[in-house]
C-alpha positions in Angstrom: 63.2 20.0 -49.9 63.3 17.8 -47.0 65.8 17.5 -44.6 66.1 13.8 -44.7 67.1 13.7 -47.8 70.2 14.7 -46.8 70.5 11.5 -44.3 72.9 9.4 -43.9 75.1 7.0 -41.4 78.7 6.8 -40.5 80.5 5.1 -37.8 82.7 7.0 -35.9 85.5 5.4 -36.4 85.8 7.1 -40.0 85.8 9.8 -37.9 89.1 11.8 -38.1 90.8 12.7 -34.9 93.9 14.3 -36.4 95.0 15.6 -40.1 97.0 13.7 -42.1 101.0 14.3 -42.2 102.2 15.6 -44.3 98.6 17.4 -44.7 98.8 16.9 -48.6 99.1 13.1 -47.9 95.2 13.0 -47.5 93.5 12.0 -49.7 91.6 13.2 -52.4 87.9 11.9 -54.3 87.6 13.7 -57.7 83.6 13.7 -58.7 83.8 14.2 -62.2 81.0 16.2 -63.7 79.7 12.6 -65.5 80.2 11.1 -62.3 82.7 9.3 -62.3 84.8 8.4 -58.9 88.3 8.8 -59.1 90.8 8.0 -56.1 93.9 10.5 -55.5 95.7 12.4 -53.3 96.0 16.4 -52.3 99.2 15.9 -53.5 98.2 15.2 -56.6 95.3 18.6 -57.3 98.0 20.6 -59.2 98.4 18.0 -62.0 94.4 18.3 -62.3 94.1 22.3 -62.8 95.2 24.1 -66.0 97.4 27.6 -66.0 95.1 30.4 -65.7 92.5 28.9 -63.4 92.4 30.7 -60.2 92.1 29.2 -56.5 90.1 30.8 -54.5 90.9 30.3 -50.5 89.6 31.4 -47.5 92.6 33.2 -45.4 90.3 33.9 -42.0 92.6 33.0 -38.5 90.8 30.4 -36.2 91.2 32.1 -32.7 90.8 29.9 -29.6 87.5 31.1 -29.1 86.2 27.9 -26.4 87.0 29.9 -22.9 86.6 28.5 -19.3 84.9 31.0 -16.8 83.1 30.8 -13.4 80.7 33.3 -11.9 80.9 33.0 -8.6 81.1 29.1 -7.6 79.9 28.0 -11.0 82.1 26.9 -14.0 80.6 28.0 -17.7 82.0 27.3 -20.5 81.7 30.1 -23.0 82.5 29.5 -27.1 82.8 32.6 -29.1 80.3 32.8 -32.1 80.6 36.1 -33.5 81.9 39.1 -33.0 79.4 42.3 -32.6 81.9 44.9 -31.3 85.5 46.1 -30.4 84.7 44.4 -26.7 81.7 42.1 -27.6 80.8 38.6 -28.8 77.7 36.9 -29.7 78.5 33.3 -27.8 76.9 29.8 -26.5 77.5 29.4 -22.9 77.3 25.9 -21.2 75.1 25.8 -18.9 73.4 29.1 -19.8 70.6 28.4 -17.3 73.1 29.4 -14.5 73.4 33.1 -16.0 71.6 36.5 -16.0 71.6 39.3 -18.0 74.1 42.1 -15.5 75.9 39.2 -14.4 79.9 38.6 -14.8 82.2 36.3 -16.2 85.4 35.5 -14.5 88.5 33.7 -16.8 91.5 32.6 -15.0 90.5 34.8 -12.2 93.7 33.9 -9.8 96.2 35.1 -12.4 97.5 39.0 -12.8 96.1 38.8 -16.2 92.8 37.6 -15.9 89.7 38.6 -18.0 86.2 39.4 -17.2 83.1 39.3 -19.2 79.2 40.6 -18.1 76.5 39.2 -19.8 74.2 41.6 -21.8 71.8 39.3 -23.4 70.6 35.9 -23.1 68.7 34.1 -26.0 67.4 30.7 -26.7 69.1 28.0 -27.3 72.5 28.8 -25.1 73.1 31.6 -26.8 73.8 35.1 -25.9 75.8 38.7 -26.0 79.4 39.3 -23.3 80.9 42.7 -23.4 84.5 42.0 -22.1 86.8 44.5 -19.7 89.2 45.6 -22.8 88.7 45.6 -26.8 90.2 45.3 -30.4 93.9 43.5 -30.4 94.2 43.8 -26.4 90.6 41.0 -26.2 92.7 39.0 -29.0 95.6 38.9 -27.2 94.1 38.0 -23.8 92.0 35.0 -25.8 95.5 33.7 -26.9 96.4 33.7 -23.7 93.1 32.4 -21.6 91.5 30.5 -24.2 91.5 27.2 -26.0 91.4 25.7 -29.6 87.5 25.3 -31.0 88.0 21.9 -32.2 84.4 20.6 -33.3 82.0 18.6 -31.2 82.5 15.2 -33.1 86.1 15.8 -31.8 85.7 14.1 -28.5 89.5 15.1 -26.9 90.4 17.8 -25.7 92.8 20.1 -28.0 96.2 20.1 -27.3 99.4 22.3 -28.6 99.4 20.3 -31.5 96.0 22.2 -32.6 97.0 25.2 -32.5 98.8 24.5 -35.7 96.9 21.9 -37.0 93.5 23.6 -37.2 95.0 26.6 -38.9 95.4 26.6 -42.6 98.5 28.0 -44.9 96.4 30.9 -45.9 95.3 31.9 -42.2 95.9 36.3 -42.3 93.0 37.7 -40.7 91.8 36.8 -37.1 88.1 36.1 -36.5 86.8 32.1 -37.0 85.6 30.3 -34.6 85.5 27.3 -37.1 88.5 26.4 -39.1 87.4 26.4 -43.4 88.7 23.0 -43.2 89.6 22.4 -47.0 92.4 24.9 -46.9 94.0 22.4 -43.5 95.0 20.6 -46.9 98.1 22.9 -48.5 101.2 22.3 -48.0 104.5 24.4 -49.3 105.1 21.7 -51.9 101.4 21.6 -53.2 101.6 25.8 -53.2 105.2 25.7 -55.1 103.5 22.6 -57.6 100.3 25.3 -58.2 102.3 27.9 -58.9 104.9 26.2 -61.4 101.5 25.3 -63.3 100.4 28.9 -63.7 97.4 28.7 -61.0 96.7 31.7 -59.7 95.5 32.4 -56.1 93.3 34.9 -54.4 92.4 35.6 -51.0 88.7 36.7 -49.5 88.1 36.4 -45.7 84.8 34.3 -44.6 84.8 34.0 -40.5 83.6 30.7 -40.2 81.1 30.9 -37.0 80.4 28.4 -34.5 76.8 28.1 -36.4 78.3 26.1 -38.8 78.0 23.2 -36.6 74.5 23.5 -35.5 72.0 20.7 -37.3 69.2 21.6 -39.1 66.1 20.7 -37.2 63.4 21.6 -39.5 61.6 19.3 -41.3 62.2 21.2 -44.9 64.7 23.6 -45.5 63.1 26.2 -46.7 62.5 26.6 -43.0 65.7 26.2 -41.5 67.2 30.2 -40.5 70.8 30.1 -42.0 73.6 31.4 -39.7 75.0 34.6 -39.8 79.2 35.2 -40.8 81.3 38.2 -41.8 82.8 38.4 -45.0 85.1 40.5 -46.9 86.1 40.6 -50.9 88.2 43.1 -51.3 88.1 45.3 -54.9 91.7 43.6 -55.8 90.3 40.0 -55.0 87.3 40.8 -57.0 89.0 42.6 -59.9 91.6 39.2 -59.9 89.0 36.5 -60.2 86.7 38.9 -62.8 90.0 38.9 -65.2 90.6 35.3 -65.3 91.7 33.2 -67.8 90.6 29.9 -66.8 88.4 28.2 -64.0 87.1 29.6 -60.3 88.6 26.4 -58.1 86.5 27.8 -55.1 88.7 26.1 -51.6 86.0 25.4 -49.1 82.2 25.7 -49.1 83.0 29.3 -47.2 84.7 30.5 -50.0 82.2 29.8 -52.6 79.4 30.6 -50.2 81.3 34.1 -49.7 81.8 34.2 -53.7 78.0 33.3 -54.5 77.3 36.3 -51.8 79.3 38.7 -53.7 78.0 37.8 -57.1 75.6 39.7 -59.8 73.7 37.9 -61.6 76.0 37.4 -64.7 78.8 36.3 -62.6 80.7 39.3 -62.4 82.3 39.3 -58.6 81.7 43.0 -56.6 83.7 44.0 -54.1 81.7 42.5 -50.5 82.6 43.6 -46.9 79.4 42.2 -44.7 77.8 40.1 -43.3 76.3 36.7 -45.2 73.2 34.2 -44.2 73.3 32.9 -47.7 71.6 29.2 -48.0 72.8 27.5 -50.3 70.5 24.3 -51.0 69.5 21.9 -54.4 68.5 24.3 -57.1 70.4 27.0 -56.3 71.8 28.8 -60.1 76.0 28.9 -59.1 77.3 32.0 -60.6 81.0 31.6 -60.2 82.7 28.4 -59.4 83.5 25.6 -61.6 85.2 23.4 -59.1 84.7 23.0 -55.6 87.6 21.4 -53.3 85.7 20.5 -50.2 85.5 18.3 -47.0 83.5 15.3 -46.4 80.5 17.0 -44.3 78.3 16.1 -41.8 74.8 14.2 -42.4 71.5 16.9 -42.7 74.0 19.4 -42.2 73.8 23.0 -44.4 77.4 22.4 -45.8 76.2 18.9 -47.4 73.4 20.5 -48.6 75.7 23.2 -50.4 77.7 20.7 -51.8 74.4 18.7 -53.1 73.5 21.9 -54.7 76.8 22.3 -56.3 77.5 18.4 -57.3 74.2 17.2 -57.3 72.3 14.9 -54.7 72.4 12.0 -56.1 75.9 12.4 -57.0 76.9 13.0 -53.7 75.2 10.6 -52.2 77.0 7.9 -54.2 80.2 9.8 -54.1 79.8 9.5 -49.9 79.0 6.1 -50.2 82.4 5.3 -52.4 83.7 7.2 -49.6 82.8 5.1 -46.9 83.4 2.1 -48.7 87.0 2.9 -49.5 88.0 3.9 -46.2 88.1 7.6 -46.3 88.2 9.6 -43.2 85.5 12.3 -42.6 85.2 15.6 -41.1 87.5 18.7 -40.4 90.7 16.5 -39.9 89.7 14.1 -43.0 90.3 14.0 -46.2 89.0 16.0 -49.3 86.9 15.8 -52.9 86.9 17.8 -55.7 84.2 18.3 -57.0 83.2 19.9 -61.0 80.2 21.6 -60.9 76.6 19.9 -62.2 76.3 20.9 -65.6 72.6 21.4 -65.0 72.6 22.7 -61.9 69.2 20.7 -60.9 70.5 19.0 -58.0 67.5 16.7 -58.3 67.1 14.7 -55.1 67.8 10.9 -56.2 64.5 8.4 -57.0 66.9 5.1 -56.4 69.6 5.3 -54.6 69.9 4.8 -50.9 72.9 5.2 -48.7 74.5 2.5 -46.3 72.9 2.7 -43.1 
């Protein structure tokens, strides 16, 4: 398909610069599988599932992967992408031209606790491999300490102590994201004790949202665009849960249904997953597990729009952004939410009429 299709304009004002508060205060779009547009509230998502369906949520920990380094004289700025090792991250450095494979790293270099990094591959694009001094929970630790909160690009501040809880969700357990898996930012205690009292079940899987998830897609059509790369992990009492279910998979995130599409046969049936994931997930893709989708509003040409085009249907979600803009809806990681019900025909036909706002 091509990539314009997925086009569209916003100003950046609707741009969200922090959560709402309380966080289930946002508000919330339901798409309804005939299409219909219906305004609520997070607040409100308990009253619209049904005891027995099961929420699936993402419980990956962002870590403050953006770090500030110098080698020698020159400051880089290093943003952790992935991690490849005990002591070594996949990463984009800014300016990368100022670095060489051998060289090293140096983070808060005047303190007793400093960190150091040498650089053992450079790729296109910014990209490239740092094996730090120490590994495993000791590297965590000293990020904590040395580095900063990965808000996104579009977030043009920088992050403050307020982050640190606000891009983390409820369900944050395991450390690894770069990127927080910004429907779960939604939940609150209430909306969890609400969920519960309705007979909603919840399971956890573990997507580490990379930095990729943020990068456009430059090709023309997608069947040329190369899908970033992120760990994943169902676990055989996560996938044994969801198989047994009584009601609906209510998939929290695009990460969480990507991970769930990952770790699905063909008949549905969920398998216990513990890899890695460069699933693409674009219009005409046959969803094998979840019925409803609770999900961000997403960036223009971007692969999560496309997922949720797949999922909703283009033309659907094209009108359902446009209602969104219209209505005064805030966008992005710190915006507000839809829920979406799955196509029924899973076609996710790209629209003949409809344009949006430009």
């Amino acid at each position: 398909m091509r990539v314009d299709l997925f086009d569209f304009s916003l100003p950046a004002e609707r741009i969200a610069d922090r959560p709402a508060v309380p966080r289930d205060a946002a508000r919330l779009l339901e798409v309804t599988a005939e299409g219909r547009f219906i305004d609520r509230h997070v607040r409100d998502l308990p009253a619209l599932l049904q005891t027995g369906d099961v929420l699936v949520v993402n419980d990956t920990k962002v870590i403050p992967a953006r770090l500030q380094g110098r080698r020698g004289l020159a400051r880089i700025e290093i943003l952790l992408h992935r991690r490849e090792g005990p002591d070594q991250w996949r990463v984009f450095a800014r300016p990368a031209r100022r670095l060489a494979v051998g060289q090293q790293i140096a983070f808060d270099p005047s303190t007793p606790e400093s960190l150091t990094a040498t650089v053992v591959a450079l790729f296109t694009g910014g990209e490239g491999v740092l094996r730090f001094d120490r590994g495993g929970a000791d590297l965590l630790a000293a990020f904590a300490r040395h580095g900063h909160v990965p808000l996104p690009p579009y977030i043009r501040r920088p992050d403050d102590a307020r982050d640190r809880d606000d891009y983390q969700t409820v369900f944050a357990r395991t450390d690894g994201a770069v990127a927080a898996p910004t429907a779960g930012l939604h939940f609150t205690d209430a909306v969890l004790s609400a969920l519960d009292g309705r007979g909603v079940e919840r399971v956890a899987v573990t997507l580490h949202v990379g930095a990729g998830t943020f990068l456009p897609v430059r090709a023309q059509e997608t069947c040329d665009h190369i899908m970033h790369v992120e760990a994943g992990c169902v676990t055989a009492a996560a996938a044994a849960a969801i198989n047994r279910r009584r009601g609906r998979i209510v998939a929290v995130g695009t990460t969480s249904l990507r991970l769930l599409e990952s770790a699905a046969a063909p008949d549905g049936m969920v398998h216990p997953f513990a890899t890695e994931t460069a699933l693409f997930i674009t219009p005409g893709h046959a969803f094998r597990t979840a019925d409803l989708l609770l999900t961000n509003f997403h960036l223009p040409r971007s692969t999560l729009f496309m997922l949720v085009a797949a999922f909703a249907g283009l033309e659907r979600m094209r009108a359902a952004y446009a209602h969104a803009l219209a209505t005064g809806y805030r966008f992005y990681s710190y915006g507000d939410a839809c829920l979406l019900h799955r196509d029924s025909d899973d076609t996710g036909n790209a629209p003949k009429t409809y344009a949006m706002p430009r």
